[in-house]
C-alpha positions in Angstrom: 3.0 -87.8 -44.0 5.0 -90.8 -44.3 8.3 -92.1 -45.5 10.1 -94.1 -47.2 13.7 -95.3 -44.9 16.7 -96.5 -46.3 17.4 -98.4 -43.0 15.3 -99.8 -40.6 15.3 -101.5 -37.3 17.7 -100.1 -36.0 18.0 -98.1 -32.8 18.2 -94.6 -33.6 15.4 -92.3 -34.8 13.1 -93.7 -32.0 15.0 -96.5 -32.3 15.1 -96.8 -35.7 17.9 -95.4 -38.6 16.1 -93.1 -40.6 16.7 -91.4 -44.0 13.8 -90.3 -45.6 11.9 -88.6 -47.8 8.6 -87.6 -47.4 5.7 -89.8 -49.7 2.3 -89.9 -49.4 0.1 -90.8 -46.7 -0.1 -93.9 -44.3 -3.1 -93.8 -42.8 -5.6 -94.4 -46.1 -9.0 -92.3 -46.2 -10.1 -89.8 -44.3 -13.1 -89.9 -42.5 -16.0 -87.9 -43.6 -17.3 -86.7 -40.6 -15.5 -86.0 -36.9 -15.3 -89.3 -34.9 -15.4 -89.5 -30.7 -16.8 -88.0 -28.2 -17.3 -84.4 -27.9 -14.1 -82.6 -25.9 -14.9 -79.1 -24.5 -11.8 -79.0 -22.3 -8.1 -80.7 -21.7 -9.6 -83.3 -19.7 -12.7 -84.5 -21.2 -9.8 -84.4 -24.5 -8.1 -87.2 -22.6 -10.0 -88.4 -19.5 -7.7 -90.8 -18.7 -4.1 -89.0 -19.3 -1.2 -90.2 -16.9 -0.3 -88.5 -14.0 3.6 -87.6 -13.1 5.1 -88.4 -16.3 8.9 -86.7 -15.9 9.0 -84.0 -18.0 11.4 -84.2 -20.7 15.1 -82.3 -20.4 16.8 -81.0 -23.4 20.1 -82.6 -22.4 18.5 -86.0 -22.4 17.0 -85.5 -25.5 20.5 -85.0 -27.0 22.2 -87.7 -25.1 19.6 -90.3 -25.9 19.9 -89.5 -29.7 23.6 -89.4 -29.7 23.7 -92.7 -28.2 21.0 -94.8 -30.1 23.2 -93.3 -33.2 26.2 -94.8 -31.6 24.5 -98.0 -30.9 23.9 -98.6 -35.3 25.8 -100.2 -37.2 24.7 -98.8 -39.9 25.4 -95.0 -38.8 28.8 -95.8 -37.7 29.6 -96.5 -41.1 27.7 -93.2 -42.8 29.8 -90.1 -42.7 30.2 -87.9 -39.6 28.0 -85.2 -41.2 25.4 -87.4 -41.8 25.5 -88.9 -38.6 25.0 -85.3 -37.6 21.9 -85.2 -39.8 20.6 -88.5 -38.6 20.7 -86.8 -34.7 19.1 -83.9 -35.4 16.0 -85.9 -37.3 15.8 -88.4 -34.1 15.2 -85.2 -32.0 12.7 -84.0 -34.5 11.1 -87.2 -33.7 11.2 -86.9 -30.2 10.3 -83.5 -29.8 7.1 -83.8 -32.5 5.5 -87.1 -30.2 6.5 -85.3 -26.7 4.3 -82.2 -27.6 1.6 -84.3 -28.8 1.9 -87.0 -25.7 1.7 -89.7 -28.3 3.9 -92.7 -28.7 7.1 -92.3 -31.1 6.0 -91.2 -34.3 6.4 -89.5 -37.7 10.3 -91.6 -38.7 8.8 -94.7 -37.2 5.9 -96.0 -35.7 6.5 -96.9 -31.7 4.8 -98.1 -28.7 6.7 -96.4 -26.8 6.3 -92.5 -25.4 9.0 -90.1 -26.1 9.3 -89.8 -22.0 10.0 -93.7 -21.7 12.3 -94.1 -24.5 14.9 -91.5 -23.8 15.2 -92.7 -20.2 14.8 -96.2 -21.4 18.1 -95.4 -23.9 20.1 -93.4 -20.8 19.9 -96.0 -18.7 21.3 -98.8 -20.7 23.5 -96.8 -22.4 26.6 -99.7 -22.3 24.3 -102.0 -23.8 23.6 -101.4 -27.0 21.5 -104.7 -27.7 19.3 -103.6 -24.8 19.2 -99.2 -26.2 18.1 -101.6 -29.7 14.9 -103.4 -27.1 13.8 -99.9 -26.1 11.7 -99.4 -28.7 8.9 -101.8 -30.3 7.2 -101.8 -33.4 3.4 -100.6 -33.5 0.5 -102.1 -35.3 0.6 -100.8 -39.2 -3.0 -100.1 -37.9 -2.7 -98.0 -35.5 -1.8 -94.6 -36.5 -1.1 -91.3 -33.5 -1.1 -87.5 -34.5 -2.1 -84.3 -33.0 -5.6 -85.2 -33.0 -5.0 -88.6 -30.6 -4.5 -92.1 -31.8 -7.0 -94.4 -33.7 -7.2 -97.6 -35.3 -7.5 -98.0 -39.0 -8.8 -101.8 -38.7 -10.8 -103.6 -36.2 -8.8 -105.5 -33.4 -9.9 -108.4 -30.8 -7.9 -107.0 -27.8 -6.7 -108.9 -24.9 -5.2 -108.1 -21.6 -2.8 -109.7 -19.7 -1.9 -107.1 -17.2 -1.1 -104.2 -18.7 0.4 -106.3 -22.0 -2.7 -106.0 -25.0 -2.5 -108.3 -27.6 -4.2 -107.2 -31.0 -5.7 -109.5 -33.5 -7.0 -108.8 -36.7 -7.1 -109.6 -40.4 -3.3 -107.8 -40.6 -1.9 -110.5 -37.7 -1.1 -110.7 -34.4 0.9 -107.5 -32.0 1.7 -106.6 -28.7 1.9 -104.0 -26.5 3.1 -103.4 -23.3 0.6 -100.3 -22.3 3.4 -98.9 -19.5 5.8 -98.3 -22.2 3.1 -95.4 -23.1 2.2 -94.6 -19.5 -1.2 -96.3 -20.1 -3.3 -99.3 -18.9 -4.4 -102.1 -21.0 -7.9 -101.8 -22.2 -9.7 -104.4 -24.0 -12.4 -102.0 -25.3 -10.3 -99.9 -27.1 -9.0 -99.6 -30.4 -5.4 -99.2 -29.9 -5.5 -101.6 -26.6 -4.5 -98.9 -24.3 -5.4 -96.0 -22.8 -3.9 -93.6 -25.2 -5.4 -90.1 -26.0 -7.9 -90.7 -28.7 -10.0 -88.7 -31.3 -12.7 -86.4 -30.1 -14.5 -83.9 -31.9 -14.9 -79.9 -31.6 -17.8 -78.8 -29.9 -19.6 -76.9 -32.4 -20.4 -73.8 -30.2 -16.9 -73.0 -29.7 -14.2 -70.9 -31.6 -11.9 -72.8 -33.6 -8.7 -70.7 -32.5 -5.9 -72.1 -30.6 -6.6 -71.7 -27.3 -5.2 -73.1 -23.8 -6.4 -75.1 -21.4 -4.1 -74.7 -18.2 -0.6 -75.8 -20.0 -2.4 -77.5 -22.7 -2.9 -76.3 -26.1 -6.1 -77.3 -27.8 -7.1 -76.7 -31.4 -9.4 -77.7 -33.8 -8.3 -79.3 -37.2 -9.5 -79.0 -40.7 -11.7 -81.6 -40.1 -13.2 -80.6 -36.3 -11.3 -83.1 -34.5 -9.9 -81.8 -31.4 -6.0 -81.6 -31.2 -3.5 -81.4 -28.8 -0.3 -80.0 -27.5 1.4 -80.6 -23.6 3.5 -77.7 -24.1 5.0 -78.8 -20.3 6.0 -81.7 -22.4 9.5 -79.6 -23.1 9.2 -77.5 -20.3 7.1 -74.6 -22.3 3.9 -73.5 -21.0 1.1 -72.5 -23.0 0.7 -68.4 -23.1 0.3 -66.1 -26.0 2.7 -66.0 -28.3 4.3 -63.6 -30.7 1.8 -63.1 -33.3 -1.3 -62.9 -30.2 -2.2 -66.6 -30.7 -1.9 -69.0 -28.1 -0.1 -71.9 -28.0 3.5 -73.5 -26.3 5.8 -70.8 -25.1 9.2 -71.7 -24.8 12.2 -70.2 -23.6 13.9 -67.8 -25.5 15.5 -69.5 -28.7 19.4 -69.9 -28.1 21.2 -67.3 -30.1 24.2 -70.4 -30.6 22.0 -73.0 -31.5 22.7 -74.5 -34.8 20.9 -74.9 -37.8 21.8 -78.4 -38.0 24.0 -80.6 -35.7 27.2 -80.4 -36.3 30.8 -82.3 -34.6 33.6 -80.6 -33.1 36.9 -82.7 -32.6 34.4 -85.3 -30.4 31.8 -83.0 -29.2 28.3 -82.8 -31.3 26.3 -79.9 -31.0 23.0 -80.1 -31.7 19.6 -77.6 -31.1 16.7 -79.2 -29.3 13.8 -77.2 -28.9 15.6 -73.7 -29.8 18.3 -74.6 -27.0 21.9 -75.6 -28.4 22.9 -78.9 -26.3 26.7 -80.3 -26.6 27.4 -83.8 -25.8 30.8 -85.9 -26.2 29.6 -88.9 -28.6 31.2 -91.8 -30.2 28.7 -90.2 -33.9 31.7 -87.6 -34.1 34.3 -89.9 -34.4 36.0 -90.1 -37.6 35.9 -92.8 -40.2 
């Protein structure tokens, strides 16, 4: 999907104030065929996936939201309810890219993994101007899903360090490849080493199934797709109905069904577990 904002460039969802609705899609035709290499297993998925990226904690998650709210403008003026609305869609976001282990995406389009942003946000939570800096905008181009991240146009990438730059016929971007726990790479099409598209292997069963904590799948379209379920602290395990995929703990019998403010304290459900943080997003108008 994508969507249509009434704000942007702002620091929340992702670093961006979101409302949305959804439209129709970004990323243009679909290919035909399956593109990439075959992937029979987790690691031939992602050959080159990051080692001893910190796992993401719930309370973070919450925090980071609450204060990237707190740091727009914009969302200081909205409501408190909305406000409330506006947090639970920014951990949507973050939860829907951690799973995947691709940069920030669905509200907004991101260099940066979920993993990097939130601590990026906690640790300059005084400063808004710098929570603002701790997301950057993608390529238009480059588009990151389930299946793995691809390139809808043709870029001359350069490296300087782990920084790409992208040229093409849509202009000039940057990236700073550590912001996604990747390497610069001038031969491929996102200039870093991100997960990217590989195709079913046609021998196999095109069920769920895991791979150690990883959840592989096969799409409508025999690409290979792709959940950490350690991402959140799940694992991946059979799961209520007998298929596999991400097990989490037990949903949180006081989790909300959206988040909502108490006096100063907003409550809000990440990942089935209910989180309460004091933020500045409850305060009134």
């Amino acid at each position: 999907m994508t969507y249509r904002c009434l704000f942007r460039n702002q620091p929340f969802v992702g670093s961006a104030l979101l409302a949305c609705v959804a439209c129709n899609s970004p990323h243009g035709p679909v290919d035909a065929s399956p593109i990439g290499p075959v992937a029979h297993d987790a690691n031939e998925a992602w050959p080159e996936e990051p080692a001893n990226v910190s796992v993401l904690q719930v309370d973070d998650v919450a925090n980071a939201c609450a204060i990237a709210g707190a740091c727009s403008p914009e969302v200081m003026e909205l409501d408190v309810a909305t406000r409330a609305e506006l947090t639970d869609m920014c951990v949507s976001d973050v939860i829907f890219s951690a799973e995947r282990a691709i940069p920030l995406t669905g509200f907004h389009q991101a260099n940066e993994r979920a993993e990097f942003w939130v601590r990026c946000v906690l640790d300059n939570a005084s400063q808004c101007d710098v929570v603002g800096a701790c997301r950057t905008d993608r390529a238009p181009s480059i588009i990151c899903e389930e299946d793995g991240c691809r390139s809808r146009v043709k870029h001359e990438v350069s490296c300087d360090g782990n920084v790409a730059t992208l040229k093409s016929g849509e202009g000039t971007w940057t990236r700073d490849c550590t912001r996604a726990f990747a390497a610069c790479d001038p031969n491929s099409e996102t200039g870093c080493t991100d997960r990217h598209f590989s195709k079913c292997p046609e021998d196999y069963s095109r069920a769920d199934r895991c791979d150690g904590n990883v959840r592989l799948g096969c799409d409508g379209k025999d690409q290979v797709s792709y959940r950490d379920c350690t991402r959140l602290g799940g694992t991946c395990g059979t799961e209520a109905d007998g298929s596999e995929g991400c097990v989490y703990p037990k949903a949180d019998v006081t989790c909300p069904k959206s988040a909502m403010c108490d006096g100063t304290t907003l409550t809000v459900c990440v990942d089935t577990r209910a989180v309460s943080v004091e933020s500045a997003l409850c305060t009134a108008e």
